[in-house]
Backbone as a chain_set.jsonl record, in Angstrom:
{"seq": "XXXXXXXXXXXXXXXXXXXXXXXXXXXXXXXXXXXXXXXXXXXXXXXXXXXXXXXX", "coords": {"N": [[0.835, -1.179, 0.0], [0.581, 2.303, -1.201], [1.996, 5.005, 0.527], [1.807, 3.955, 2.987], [3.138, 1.997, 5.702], [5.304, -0.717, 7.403], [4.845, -2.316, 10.855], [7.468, -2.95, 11.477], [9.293, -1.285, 10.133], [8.504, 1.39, 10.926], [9.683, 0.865, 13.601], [11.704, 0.871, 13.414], [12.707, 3.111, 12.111], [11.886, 5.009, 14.403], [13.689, 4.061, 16.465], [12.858, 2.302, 18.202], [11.096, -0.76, 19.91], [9.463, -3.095, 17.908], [7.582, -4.231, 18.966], [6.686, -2.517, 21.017], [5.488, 0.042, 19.477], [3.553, -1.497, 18.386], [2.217, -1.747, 20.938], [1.545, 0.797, 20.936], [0.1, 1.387, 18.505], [-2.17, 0.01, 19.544], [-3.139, 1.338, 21.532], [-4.03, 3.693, 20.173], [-1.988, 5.375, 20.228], [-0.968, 6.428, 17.697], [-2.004, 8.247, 15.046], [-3.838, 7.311, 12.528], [-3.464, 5.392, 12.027], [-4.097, 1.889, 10.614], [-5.842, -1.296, 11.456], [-5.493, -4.179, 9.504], [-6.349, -7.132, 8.176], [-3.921, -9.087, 10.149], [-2.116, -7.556, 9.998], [-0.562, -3.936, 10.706], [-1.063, -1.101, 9.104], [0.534, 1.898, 8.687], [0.719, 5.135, 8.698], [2.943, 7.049, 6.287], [3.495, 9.413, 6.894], [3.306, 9.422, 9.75], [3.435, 10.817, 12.772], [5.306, 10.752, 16.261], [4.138, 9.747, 18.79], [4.266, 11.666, 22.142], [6.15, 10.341, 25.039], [5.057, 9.633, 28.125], [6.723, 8.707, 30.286], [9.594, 9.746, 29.672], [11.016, 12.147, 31.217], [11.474, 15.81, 29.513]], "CA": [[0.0, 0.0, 0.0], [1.478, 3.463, -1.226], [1.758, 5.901, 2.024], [1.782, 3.084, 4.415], [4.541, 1.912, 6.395], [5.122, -1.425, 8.846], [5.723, -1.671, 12.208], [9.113, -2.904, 11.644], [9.861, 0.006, 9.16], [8.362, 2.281, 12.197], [10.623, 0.719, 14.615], [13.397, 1.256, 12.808], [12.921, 4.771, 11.936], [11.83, 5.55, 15.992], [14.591, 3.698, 17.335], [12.11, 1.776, 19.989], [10.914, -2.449, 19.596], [8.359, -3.379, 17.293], [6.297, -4.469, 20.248], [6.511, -0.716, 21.326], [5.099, 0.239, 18.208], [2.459, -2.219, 17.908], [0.939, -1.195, 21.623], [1.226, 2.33, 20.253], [-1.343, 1.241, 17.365], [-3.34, -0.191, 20.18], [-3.582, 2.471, 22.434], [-4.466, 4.642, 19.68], [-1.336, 6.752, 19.848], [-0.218, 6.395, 16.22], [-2.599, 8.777, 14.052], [-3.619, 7.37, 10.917], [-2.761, 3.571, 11.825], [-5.411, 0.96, 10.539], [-5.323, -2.492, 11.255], [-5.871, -5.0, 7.941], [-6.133, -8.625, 8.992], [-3.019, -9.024, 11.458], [-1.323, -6.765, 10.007], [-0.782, -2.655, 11.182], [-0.565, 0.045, 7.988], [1.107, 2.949, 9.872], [0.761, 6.362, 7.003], [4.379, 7.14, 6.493], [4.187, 10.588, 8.023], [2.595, 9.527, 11.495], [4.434, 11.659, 13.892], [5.745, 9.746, 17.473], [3.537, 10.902, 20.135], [5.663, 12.454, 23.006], [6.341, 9.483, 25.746], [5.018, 10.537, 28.997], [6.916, 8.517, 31.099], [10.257, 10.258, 29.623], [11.507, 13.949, 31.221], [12.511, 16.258, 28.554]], "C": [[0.88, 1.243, 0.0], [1.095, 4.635, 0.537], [1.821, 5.291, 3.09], [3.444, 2.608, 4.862], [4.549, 0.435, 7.347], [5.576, -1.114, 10.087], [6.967, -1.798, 12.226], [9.883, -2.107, 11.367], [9.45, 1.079, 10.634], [9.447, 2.236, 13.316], [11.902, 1.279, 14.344], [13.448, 2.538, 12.928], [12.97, 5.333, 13.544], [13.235, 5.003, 16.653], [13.861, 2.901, 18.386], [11.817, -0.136, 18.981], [9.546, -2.348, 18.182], [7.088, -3.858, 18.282], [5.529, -3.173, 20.608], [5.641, -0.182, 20.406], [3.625, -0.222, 18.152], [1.628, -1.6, 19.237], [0.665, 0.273, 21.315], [-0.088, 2.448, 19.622], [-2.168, 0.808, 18.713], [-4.298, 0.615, 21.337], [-4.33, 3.911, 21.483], [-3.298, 6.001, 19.821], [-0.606, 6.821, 18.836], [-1.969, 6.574, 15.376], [-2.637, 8.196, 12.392], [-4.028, 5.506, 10.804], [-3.935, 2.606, 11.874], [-4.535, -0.868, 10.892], [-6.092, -3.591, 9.864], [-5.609, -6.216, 8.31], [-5.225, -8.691, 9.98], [-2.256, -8.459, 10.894], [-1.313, -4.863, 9.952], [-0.484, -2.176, 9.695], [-0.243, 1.189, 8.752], [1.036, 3.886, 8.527], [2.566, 6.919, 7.803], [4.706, 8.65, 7.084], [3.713, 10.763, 9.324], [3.738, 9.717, 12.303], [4.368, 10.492, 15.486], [4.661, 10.75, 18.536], [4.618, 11.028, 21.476], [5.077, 10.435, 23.989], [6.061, 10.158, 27.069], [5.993, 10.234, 30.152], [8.622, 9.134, 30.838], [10.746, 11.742, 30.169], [12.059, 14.222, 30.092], [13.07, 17.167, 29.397]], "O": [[1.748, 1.412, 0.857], [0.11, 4.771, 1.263], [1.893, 5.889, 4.164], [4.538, 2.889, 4.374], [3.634, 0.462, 8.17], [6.309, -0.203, 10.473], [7.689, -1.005, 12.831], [10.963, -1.933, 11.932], [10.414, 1.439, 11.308], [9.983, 3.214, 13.836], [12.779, 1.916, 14.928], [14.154, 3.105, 13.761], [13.931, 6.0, 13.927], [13.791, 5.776, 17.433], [14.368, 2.888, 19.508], [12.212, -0.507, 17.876], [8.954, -1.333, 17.814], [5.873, -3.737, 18.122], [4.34, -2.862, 20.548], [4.651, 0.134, 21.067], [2.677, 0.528, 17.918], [0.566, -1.022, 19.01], [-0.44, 0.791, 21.484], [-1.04, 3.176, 19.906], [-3.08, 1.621, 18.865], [-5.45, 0.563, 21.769], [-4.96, 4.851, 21.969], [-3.542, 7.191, 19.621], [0.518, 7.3, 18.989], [-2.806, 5.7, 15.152], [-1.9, 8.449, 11.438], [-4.564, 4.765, 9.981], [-4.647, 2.465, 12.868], [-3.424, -1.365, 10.71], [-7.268, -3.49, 9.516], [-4.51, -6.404, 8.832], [-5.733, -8.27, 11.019], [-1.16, -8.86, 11.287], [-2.092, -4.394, 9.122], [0.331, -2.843, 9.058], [-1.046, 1.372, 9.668], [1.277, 3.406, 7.42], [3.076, 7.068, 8.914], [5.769, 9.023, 7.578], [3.659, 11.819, 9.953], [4.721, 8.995, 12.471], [3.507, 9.631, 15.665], [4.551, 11.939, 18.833], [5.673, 10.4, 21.566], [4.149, 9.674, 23.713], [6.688, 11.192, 27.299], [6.227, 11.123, 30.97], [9.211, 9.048, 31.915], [10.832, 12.561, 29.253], [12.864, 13.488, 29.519], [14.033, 17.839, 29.029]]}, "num_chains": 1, "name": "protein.A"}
């Protein structure tokens, strides 16, 4: 699918697990992200939502 992205391709780019990623899609903090049988489409410019449990 053009514009889409996986989670592994996500992981990569964030730097975090693919697990990470995937509860992201489930929590609903990845804008955009459908799920299609067992697998996530992430749109290739879905921004990282901030991490709360990080200080900046």
């Amino acid at each position: 699918m053009d514009g889409y992205i996986t989670i592994n391709e996500v992981a990569e780019k964030w730097e975090v697990t693919p697990r990470r990623v995937r509860a992201m899609c489930l929590n609903g903090q990845i804008g955009g992200a459908a799920k299609l049988g067992r697998e996530w489409a992430i749109p290739t410019d879905a921004e990282r939502s901030q991490d709360g449990r990080i200080a900046l």
